[in-house]
C-alpha positions in Angstrom: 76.5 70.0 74.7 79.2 67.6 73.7 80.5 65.1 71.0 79.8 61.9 73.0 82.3 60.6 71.0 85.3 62.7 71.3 83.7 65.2 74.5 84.5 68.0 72.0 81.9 70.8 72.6 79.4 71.3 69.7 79.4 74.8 70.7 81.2 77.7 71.4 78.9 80.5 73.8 80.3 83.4 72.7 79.2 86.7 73.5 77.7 87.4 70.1 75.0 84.5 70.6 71.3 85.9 71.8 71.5 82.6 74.2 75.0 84.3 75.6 73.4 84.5 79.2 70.9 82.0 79.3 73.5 79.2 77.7 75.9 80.4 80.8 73.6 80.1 83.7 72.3 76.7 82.0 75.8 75.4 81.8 76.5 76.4 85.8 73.7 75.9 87.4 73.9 71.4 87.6 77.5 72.3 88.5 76.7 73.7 91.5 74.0 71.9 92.4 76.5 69.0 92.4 79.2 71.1 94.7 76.5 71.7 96.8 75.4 67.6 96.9 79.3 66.5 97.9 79.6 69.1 100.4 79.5 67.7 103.6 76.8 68.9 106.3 79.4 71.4 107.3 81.0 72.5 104.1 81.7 76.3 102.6 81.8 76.8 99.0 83.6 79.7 97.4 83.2 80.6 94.2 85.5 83.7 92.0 83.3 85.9 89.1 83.6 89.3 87.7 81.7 91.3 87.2 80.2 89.5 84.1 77.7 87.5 86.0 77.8 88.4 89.2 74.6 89.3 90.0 73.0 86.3 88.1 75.3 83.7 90.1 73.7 85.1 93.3 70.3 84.8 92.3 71.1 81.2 91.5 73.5 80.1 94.2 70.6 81.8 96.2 67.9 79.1 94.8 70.7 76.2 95.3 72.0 77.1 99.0 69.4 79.1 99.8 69.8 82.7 100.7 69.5 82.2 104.5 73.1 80.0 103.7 74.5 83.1 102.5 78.0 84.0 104.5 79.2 86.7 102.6 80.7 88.5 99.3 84.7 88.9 99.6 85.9 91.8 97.1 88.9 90.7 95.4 91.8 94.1 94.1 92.2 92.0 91.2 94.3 94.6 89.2 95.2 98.2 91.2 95.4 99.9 88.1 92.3 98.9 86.4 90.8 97.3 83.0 88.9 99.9 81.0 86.2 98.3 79.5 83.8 101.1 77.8 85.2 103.7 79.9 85.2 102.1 83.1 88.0 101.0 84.7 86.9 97.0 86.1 89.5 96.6 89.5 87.4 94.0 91.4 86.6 90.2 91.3 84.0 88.8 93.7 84.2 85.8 96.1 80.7 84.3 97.1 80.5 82.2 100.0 77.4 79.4 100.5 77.9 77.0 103.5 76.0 74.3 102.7 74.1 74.0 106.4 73.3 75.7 109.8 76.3 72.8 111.2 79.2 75.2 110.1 81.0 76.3 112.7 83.4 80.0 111.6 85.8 80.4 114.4 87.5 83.5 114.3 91.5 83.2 114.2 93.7 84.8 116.9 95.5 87.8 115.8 97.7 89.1 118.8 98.2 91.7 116.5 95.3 93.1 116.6 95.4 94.1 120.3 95.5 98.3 121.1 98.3 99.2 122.9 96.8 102.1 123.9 93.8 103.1 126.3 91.8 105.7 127.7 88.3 106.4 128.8 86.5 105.6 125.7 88.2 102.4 125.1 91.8 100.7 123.0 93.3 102.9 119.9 96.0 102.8 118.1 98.4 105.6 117.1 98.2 106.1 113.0 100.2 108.8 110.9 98.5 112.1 110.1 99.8 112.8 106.6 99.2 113.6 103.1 100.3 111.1 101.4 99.3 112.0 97.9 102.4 114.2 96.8 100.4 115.9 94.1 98.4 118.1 96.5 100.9 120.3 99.1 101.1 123.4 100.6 101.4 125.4 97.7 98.2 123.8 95.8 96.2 122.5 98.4 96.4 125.7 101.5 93.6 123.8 103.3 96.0 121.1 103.3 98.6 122.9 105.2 97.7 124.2 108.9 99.3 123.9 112.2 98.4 121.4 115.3 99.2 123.0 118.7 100.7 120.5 121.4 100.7 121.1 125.2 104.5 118.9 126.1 104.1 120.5 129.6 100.9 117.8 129.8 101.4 113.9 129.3 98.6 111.5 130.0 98.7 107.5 131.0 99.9 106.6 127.6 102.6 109.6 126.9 100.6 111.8 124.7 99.8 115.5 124.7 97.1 117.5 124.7 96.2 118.5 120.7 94.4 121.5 119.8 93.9 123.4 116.3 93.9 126.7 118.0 97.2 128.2 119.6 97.6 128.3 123.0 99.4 130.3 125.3 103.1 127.6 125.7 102.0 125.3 123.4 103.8 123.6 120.5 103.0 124.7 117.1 103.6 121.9 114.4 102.6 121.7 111.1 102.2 118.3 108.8 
């Protein structure tokens, strides 16, 4: 509620209050019912929580859009490192998307990137590095870490890659991480 005459608020919601929940969903749900009345026939509403009220701003966009308007829930890194809250470090925000109507069109965008340059018989791959990358677990800690991979170079397929195997054989490369 506010002060009609100055549109200061009359109250604060803080978390102490017994209403704390029910004064927040109260207080957003006319909001979104409006974004979702000047949305046009094709529009996409997003909308950024924590995890505060996540679950609660579901269930209402949910009633509002209906669920079957329901695109999708976008996690958000919103700090690597974490905030510990009670012992648990929070790292995510969450993105909600509503489309208003069936009339939305998603296109997927281009990305020539995202082609494999390689192929063989089961389909496109791409060639990734095979390392530890965590520097506190080596060889001398982690031993199931540390074994060799055994390369046939006399062998090349259609792409330039060798045979790999975990056991030795007979001419083959042995090459460790």
């Amino acid at each position: 509620m506010f002060d009609e005459e100055t549109g200061d608020r009359l109250f604060r919601n803080s978390e102490s209050s017994g209403r704390f929940h029910s004064d927040w969903c109260s207080m957003i749900y006319p909001r979104l019912v409006l974004a979702r009345n000047l949305l046009s026939p094709d529009g996409v509403l997003f909308v950024s929580i924590d995890d505060n009220e996540a679950s609660q701003l579901k269930k209402i966009l949910d009633e509002i859009f209906s669920a079957s308007n329901f695109i999708g829930q976008i996690t958000v890194v919103a700090n690597p490192r974490g905030r510990d809250y009670g012992g648990i470090a929070r790292m995510h925000d969450y993105i909600l998307a509503y489309r208003k109507s069936d009339a939305l069109e998603m296109n997927l965008i281009a990305d020539g990137s995202n082609e494999f340059p390689f192929q063989d018989n089961w389909g496109g791959f791409e060639l990734r590095e095979l390392r530890n990358r965590n520097i506190r677990f080596n060889k001398e800690n982690r031993r199931n870490l540390w074994y060799p991979f055994y390369i046939n170079t006399a062998n090349a397929d259609e792409n330039g890659l060798h045979e790999i195997e975990l056991e030795p054989r007979e001419g083959w490369l042995e090459l460790y991480p």
